[in-house]
N, C-alpha and C positions, 0 to 999 in steps of 0.2 A: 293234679295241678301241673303235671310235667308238658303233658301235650301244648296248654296253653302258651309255658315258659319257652317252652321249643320249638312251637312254629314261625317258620319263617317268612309265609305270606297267609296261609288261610288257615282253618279250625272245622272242619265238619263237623256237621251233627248228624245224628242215628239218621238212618233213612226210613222212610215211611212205606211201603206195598198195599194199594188197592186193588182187588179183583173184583169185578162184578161181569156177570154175564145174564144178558136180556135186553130188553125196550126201554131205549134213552132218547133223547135229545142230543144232540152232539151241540147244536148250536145252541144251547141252551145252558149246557155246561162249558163252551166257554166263554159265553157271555157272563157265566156265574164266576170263574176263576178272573176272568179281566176284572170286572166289578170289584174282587174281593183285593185284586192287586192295586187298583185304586184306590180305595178306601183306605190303606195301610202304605201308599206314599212311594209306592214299586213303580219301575219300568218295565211294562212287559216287552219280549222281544219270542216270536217266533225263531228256532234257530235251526230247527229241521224239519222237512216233510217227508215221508216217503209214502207212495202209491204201488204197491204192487200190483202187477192183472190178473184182476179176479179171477178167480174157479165158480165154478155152479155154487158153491157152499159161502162164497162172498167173497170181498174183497179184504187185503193184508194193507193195517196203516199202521204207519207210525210218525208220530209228532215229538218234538225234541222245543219244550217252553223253558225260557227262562225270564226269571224275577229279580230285578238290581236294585237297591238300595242303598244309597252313599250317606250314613249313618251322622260321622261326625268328619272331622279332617284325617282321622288316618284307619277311622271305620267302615265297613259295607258290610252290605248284607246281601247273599244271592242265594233265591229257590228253584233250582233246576227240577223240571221236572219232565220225566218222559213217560210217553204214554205210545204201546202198543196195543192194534186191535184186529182183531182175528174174525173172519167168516163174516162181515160186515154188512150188512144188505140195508138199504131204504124198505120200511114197511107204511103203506099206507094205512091210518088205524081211525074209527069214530071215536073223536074225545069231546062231549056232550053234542052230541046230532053232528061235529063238523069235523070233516077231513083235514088229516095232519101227518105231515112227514114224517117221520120216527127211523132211531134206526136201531136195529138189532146186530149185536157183536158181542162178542168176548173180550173185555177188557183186560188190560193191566196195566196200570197207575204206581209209580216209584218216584218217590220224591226226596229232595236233598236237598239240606240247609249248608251256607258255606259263610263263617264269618271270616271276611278279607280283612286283613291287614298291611295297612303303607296304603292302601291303595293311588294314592296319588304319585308314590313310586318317589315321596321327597326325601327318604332315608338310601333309597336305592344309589342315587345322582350320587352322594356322599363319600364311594366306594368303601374302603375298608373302615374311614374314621365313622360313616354315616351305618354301617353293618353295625358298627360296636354299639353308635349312639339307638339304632334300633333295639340293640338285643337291651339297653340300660330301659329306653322308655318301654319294652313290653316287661322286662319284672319289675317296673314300678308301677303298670296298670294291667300286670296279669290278675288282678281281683275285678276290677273290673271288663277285664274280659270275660274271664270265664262265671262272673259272679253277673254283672247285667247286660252283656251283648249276646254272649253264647248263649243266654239263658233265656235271654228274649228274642231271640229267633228260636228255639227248641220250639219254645210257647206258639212264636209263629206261625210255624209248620205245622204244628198240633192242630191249630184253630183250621187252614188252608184242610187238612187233612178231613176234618170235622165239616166244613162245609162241602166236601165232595162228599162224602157221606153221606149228606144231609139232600145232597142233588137227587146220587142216584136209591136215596128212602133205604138207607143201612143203617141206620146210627141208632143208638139208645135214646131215650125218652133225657136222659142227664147227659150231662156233659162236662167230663172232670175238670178240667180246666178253666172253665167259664168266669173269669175275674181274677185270674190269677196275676194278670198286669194290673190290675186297676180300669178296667174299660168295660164295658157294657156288652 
């Protein structure tokens, strides 16, 4: 309970690592992470590209995503998530008689939940009287911080987690989580 009492803007939660290596879709997967950021109320934002020049064995990417959600007036919600890929090539493949881009890489997928606090920054303006009045209202809603915001982004990220999985054909036939908010 101390971490929740004690922080003074955000609260992380566990981070998540996905590796997969072989034949994906890129633009497929993130049409499927934009989708899933829609459907749960998120701002997507690109925040980083990088392109390296290729070797004969592919090319070196890395993408830097982030997920913002302004929960209540002194809640948010953000899933950063980065993603590096290694030896990358376009392969042209037959998927039922018809030519399709695809592309072949070495992933790896790390993701990170951050429940914000103040975020409108109206305990900040306050200075020393608005710091104390901050510290009074988080231990009188550190249950509910750490009881249904941190709890319900953990879940969040589990589910995000679950559907890349589910992209690149990893995941189990169950799904632990599946109803644990209350949603379908």
């Amino acid at each position: 309970m101390g971490i929740f009492r004690d922080a003074e803007k955000s609260i992380p939660t566990p981070s998540l690592t996905l590796q997969y290596n072989g034949l994906f879709d890129f633009d497929g997967f993130y049409a499927a992470v934009i989708d899933w950021a829609k459907h749960y109320g998120y701002m997507w934002h690109e925040r980083d590209y990088k392109h390296k020049v290729p070797s004969p064995s592919g090319a070196e990417q890395e993408w830097k995503w982030e997920m913002t959600k302004n929960v209540d007036p002194y809640v948010s919600y953000t899933i950063a998530i980065s993603i590096h890929a290694w030896d990358m090539l376009e392969v042209e493949v037959n998927v039922d008689g018809k030519k399709k881009i695809l592309n072949n890489a070495r992933i790896s997928i790390k993701m990170e939940g951050m429940v914000g606090l103040d975020w409108q920054g109206r305990f900040a303006k306050g200075g020393k009287w608005g710091k104390l009045l901050n510290s009074i209202y988080q231990t009188a809603r550190s249950h509910d911080i750490s009881g249904i915001y941190w709890d319900t982004l953990v879940y969040r990220v589990n589910n995000l987690h679950h559907v890349i999985k589910g992209y690149f054909d990893m995941q189990t036939k169950k799904y632990a989580f599946k109803g644990y908010l209350g949603e379908n």
